[in-house]
LUMFI-361487 format. One record per residue (C-alpha): residue in three letters; x, y, z; residue number from 1. Coordinates in Angstrom, 3 decimals, decimal comma, padded with zeros to 6 digits. Example, Ala and Ser with C-alpha at 12.3 -4.5 7.8 and 13.67 -1.06 7.14 Angstrom:
<atoms>
+------+----------+----------+----------+------+
: resn :       c1 :       c2 :       c3 : resi :
+------+----------+----------+----------+------+
:  ALA :  012,300 : -004,500 :  007,800 :    1 :
:  SER :  013,670 : -001,060 :  007,140 :    2 :
+------+----------+----------+----------+------+
</atoms>
This chain:
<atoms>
+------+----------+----------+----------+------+
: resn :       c1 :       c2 :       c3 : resi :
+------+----------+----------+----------+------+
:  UNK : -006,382 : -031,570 :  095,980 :    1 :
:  UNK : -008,198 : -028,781 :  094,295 :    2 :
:  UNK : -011,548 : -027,298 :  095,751 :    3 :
:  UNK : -014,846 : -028,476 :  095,083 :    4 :
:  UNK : -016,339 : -027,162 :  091,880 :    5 :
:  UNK : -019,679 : -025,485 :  092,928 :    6 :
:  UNK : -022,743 : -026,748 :  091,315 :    7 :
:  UNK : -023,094 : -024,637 :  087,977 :    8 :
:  UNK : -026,344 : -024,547 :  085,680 :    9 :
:  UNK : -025,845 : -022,672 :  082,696 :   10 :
:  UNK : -029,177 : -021,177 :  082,008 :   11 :
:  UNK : -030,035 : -019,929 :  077,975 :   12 :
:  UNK : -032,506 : -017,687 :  077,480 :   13 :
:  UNK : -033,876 : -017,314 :  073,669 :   14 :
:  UNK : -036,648 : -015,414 :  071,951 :   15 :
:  UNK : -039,420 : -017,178 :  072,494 :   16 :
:  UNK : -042,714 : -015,680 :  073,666 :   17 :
:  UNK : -043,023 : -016,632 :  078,100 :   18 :
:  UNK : -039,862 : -015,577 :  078,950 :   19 :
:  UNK : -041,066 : -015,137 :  082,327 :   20 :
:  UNK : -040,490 : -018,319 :  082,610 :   21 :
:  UNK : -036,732 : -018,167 :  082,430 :   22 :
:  UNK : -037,013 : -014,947 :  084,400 :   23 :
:  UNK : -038,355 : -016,871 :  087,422 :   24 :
:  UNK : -036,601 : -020,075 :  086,505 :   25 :
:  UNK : -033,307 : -017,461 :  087,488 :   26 :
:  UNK : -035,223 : -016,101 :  090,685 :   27 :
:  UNK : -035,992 : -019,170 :  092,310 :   28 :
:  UNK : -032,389 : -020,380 :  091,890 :   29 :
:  UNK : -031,556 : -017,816 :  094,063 :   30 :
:  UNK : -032,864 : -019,499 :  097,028 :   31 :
:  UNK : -030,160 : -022,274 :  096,121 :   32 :
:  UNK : -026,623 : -022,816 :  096,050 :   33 :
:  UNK : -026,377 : -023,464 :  092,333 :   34 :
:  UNK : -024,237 : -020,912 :  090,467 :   35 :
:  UNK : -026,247 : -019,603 :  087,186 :   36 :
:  UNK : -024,069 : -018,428 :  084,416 :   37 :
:  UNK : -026,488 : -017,230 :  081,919 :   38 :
:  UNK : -027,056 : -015,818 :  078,364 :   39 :
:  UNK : -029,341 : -014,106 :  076,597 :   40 :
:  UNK : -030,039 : -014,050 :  073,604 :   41 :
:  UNK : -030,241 : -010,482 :  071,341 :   42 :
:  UNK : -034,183 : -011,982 :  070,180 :   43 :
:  UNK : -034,735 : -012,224 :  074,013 :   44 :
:  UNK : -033,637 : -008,873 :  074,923 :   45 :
:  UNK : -036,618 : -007,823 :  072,625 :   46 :
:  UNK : -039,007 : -010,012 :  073,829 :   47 :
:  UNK : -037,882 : -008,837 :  077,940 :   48 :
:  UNK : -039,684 : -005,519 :  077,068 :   49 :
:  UNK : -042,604 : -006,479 :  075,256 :   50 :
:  UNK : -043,930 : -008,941 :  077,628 :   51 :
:  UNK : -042,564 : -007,631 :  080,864 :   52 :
:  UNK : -041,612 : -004,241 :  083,147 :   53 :
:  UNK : -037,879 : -005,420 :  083,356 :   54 :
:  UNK : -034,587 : -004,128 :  082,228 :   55 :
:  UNK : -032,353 : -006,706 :  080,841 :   56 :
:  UNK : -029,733 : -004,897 :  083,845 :   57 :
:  UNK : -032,630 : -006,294 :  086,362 :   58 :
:  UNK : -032,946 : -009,594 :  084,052 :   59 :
:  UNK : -028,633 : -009,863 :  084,724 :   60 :
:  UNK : -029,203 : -009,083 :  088,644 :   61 :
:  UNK : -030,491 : -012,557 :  089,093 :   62 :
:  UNK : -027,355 : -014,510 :  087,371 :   63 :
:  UNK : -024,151 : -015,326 :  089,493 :   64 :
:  UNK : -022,656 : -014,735 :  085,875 :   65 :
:  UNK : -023,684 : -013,161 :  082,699 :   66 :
:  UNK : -021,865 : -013,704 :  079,009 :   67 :
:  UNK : -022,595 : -011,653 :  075,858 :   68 :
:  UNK : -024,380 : -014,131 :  073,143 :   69 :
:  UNK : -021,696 : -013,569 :  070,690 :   70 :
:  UNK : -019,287 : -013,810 :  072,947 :   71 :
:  UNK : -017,822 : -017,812 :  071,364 :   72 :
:  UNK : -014,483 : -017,770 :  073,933 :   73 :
:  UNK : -016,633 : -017,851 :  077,440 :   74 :
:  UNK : -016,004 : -020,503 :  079,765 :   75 :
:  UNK : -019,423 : -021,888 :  079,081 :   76 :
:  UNK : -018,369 : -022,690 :  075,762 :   77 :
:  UNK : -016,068 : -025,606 :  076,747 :   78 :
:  UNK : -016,360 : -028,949 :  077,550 :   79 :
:  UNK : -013,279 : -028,360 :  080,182 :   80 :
:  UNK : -016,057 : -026,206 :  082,175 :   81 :
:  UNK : -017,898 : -028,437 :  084,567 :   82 :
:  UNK : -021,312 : -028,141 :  084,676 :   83 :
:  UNK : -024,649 : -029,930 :  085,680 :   84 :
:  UNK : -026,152 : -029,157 :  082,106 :   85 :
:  UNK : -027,972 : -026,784 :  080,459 :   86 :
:  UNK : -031,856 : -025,091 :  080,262 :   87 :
:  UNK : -032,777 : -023,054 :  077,770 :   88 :
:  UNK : -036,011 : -021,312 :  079,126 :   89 :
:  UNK : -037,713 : -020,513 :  076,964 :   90 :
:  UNK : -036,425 : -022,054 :  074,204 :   91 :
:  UNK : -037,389 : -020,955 :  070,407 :   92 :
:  UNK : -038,004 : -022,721 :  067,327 :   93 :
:  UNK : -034,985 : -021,201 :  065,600 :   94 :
:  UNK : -032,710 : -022,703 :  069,063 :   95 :
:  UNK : -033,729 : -026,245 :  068,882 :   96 :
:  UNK : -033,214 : -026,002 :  065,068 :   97 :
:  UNK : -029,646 : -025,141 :  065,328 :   98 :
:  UNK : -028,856 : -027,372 :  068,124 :   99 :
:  UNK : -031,235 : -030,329 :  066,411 :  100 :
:  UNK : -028,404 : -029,668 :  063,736 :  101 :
:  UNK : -024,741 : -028,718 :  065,596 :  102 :
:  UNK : -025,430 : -025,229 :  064,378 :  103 :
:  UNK : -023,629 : -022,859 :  066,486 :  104 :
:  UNK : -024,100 : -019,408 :  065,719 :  105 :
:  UNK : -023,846 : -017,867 :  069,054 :  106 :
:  UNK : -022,633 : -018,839 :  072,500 :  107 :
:  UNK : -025,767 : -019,628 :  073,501 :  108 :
:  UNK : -026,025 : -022,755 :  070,905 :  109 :
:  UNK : -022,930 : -023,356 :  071,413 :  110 :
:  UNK : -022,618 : -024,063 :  075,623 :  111 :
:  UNK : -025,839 : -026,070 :  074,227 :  112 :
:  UNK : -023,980 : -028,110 :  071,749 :  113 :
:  UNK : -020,846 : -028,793 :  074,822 :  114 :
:  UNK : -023,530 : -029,801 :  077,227 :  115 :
:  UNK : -024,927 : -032,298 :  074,329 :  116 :
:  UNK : -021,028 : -033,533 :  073,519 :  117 :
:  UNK : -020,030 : -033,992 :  077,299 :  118 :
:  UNK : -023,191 : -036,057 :  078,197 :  119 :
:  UNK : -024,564 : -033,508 :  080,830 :  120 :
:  UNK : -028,194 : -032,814 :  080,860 :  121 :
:  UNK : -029,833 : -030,487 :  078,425 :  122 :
:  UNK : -033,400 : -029,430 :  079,292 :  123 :
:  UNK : -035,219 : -027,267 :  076,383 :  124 :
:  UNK : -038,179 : -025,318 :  077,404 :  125 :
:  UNK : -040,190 : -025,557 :  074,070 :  126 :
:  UNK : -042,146 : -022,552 :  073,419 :  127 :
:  UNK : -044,039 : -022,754 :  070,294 :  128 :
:  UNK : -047,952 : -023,851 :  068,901 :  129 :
:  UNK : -049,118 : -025,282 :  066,794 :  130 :
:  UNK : -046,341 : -027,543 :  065,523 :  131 :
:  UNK : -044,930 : -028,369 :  061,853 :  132 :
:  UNK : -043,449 : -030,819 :  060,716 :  133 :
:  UNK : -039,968 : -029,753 :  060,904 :  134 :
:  UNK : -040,873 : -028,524 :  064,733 :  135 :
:  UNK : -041,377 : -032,077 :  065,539 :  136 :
:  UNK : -038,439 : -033,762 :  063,798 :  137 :
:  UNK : -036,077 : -031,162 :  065,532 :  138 :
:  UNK : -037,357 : -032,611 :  068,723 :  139 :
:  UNK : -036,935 : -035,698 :  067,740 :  140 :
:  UNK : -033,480 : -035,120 :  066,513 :  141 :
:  UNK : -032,488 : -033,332 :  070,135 :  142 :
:  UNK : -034,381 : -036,344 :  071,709 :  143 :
:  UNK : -032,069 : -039,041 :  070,327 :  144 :
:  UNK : -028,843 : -036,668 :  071,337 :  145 :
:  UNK : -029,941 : -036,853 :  074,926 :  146 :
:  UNK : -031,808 : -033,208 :  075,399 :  147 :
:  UNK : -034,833 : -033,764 :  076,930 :  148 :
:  UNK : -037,708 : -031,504 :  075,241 :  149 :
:  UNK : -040,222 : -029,195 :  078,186 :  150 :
:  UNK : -042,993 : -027,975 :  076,679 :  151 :
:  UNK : -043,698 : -025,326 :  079,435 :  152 :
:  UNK : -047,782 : -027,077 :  079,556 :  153 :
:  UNK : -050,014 : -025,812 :  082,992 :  154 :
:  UNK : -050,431 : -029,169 :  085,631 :  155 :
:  UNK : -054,103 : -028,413 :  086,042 :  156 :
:  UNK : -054,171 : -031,080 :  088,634 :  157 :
:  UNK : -052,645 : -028,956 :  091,019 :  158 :
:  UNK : -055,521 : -026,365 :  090,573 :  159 :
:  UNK : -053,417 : -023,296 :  089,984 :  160 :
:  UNK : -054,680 : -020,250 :  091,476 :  161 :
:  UNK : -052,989 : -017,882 :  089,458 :  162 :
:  UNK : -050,602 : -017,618 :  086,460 :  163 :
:  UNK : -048,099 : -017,267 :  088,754 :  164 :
:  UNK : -048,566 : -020,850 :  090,841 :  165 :
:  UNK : -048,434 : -022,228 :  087,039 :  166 :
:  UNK : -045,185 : -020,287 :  085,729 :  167 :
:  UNK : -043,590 : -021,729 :  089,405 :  168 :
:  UNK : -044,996 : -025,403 :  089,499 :  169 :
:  UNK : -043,865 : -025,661 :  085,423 :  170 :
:  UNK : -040,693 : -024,257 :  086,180 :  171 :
:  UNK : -040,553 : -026,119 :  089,699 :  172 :
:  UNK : -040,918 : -029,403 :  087,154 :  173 :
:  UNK : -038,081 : -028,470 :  084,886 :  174 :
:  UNK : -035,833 : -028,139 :  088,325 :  175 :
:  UNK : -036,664 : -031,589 :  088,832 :  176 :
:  UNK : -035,252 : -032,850 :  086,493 :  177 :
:  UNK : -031,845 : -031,680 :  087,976 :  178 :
:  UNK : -032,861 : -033,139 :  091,742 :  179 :
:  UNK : -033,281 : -029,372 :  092,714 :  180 :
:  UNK : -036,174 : -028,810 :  094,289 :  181 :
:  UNK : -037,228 : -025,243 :  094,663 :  182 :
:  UNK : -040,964 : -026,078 :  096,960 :  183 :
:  UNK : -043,209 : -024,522 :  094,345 :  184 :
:  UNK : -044,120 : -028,178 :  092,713 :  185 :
:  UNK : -047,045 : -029,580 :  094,291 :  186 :
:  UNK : -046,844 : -033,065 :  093,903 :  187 :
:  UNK : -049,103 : -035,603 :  092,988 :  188 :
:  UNK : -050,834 : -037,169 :  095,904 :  189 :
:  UNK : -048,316 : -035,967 :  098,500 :  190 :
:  UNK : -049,298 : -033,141 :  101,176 :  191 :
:  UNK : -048,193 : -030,009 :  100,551 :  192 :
:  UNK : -045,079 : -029,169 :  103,200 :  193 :
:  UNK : -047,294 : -026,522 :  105,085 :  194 :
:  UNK : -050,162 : -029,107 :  105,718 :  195 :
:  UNK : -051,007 : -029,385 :  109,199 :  196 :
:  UNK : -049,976 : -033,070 :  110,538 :  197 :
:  UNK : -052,580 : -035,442 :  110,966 :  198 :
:  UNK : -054,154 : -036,662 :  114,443 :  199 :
:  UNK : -052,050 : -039,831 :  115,456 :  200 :
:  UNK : -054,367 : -042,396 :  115,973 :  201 :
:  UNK : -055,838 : -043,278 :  118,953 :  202 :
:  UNK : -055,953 : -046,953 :  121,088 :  203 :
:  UNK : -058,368 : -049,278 :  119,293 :  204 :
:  UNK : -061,712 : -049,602 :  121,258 :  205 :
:  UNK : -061,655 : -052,032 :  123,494 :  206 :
:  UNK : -064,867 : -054,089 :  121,949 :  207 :
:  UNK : -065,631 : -056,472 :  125,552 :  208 :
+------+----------+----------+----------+------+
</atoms>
């Protein structure tokens, strides 16, 4: 019998302005014994050093794998490759276009478009305001393939302290929606796991 295939998550990052959220999506799957296999995109490697202090070598440090984007032959880009799906975090306008539309012009569209053909999850982490027309039919389009579309949008309910408990409860959510849970979600009428237990009750008063 051959081995069990380790849990892979192919993780695309694009162009899109936040990609600190991919960069954490990456760091927090560290903790966990999913196997990343990652690619950037040449628009991403751009937007790494204007909106953070990272090299893309430091960006690569968190992936179990990294593939070139124009590289069309990587495992990633077959259907033969298991996988539990894709996220593309964050995911640009120009992305969801070419996947709305089979386009694949790099690998990075491409392991998109095999997730989309082999029924495995695709999760795309919107980045983009305000919205045209053409934004919202693409999202449509991806909708009705099976991607589900992420706008990366703040839970205020959970009364984020910084921009940092936002980027990790939003990218907590995405996680989700593969049954990972990472602990940085704090959940909707549930205690947080570091809240002290509550007094057990005591006998009832004896009312004679």
């Amino acid at each position: 019998m051959p081995a069990t295939t380790p849990r892979r998550l192919i993780i695309g990052i694009s162009g899109a302005s936040g990609i600190v959220y991919g960069v954490r999506l990456l760091a927090l799957l560290r903790r966990t014994a999913v196997e990343t296999h990652v690619v950037v995109s040449r628009a991403a490697k751009v937007t790494l050093a204007l909106e953070t202090e990272l090299a893309l070598a430091d960006l690569h440090d968190l992936a179990d794998v990294v593939y070139q984007p124009g590289d069309i032959g990587a495992a990633i880009s077959s259907g033969s490759f298991r996988t539990a799906g894709m996220i593309v975090c964050p995911c640009s306008m120009r992305t969801l276009a070419e996947i709305a539309n089979g386009i694949t012009a790099s690998l990075l569209t491409r392991a998109a478009d095999v997730v989309l053909k082999e029924r495995r999850r695709l999760v795309l982490v919107a980045r983009e305001t305000p919205l045209h027309l053409g934004h919202l039919r693409n999202m449509a389009a991806v909708t009705e393939m099976g991607a589900i579309v992420y706008p990366p949008v703040p839970a205020m309910y959970a009364r984020p302290a910084s921009i940092d408990e936002m980027i990790d409860h939003t990218v907590g959510r995405v996680l989700d929606l593969f049954d990972i849970d990472v602990g940085t979600v704090r959940r909707w009428r549930e205690p947080p796991d570091d809240a002290p237990a509550e007094d057990a009750p005591g006998e009832a008063p004896d009312e004679t």
